[in-house]
N, C-alpha and C positions, 0 to 999 in steps of 0.2 A: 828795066827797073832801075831807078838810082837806087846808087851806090850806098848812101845814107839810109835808105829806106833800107833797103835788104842787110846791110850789117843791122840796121836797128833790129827788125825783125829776127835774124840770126841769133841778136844778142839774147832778144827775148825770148825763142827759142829754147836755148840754152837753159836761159835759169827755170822754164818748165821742166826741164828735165831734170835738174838740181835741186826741185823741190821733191817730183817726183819722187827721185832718191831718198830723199829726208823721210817722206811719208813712209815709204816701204822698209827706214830700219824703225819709224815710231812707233809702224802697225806692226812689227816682231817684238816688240817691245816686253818682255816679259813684268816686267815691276807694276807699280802703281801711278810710277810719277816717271815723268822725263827732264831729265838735268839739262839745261839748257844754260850754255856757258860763254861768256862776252869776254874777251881775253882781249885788252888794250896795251902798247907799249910809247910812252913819252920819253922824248929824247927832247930835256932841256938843262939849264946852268950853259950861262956865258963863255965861263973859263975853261971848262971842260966838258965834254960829253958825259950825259949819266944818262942810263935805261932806267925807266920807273915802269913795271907792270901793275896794271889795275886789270882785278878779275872781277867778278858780278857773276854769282851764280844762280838759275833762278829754277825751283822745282816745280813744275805744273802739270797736268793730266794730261794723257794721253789725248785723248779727247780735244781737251781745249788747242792742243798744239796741231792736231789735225784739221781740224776747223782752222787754225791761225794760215797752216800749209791749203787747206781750200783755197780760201780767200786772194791767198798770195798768187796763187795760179788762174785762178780767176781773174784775175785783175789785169797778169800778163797777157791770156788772152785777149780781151779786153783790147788792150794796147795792142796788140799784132792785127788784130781787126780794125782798129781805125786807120793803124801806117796801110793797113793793105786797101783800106778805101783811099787813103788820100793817093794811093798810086794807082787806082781808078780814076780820079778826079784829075790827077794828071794827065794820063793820055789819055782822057776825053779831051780838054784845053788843046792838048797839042793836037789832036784831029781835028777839031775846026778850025785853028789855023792852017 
């Protein structure tokens, strides 16, 4: 298998499993709503370094975040299935040559 391929795959891997996670503290979730929090830091000014944090926090249902964590994994597989046909598609090529 290349190299590219399977780290890709790996990579993707991965973040099924990191959704995964996410889903199983949303479905313990006891509240109504799930806080969902974007926590950014900019480091600008010429003369000297300054940190600026910007936060964004966004309250939403359970529910809809579940569906959003579906989707996301969905889509990763998705992706791991076409790398793993295009490394079909490759060692068929390199067999007829």
């Amino acid at each position: 298998m290349d190299d590219k391929i399977a780290n890709s795959i790996a990579l993707h891997q991965m973040t099924i499993e990191e959704v995964r996670g996410i889903k199983k503290n949303v479905q313990e979730n006891i509240d109504d709503t799930v806080r969902f929090d974007i926590c950014t830091r900019l480091i600008f000014r010429r003369w000297e370094p300054y940190i600026s944090r910007i936060k964004n926090k966004l309250d939403i249902s359970p529910r809809t975040m579940l569906l959003i964590l579906d989707e996301v994994e969905k889509k990763e597989k998705e992706r791991i299935d076409k790398l793993i046909d295009m490394e079909i598609d490759h060692r068929t090529i390199k067999k007829k040559e």
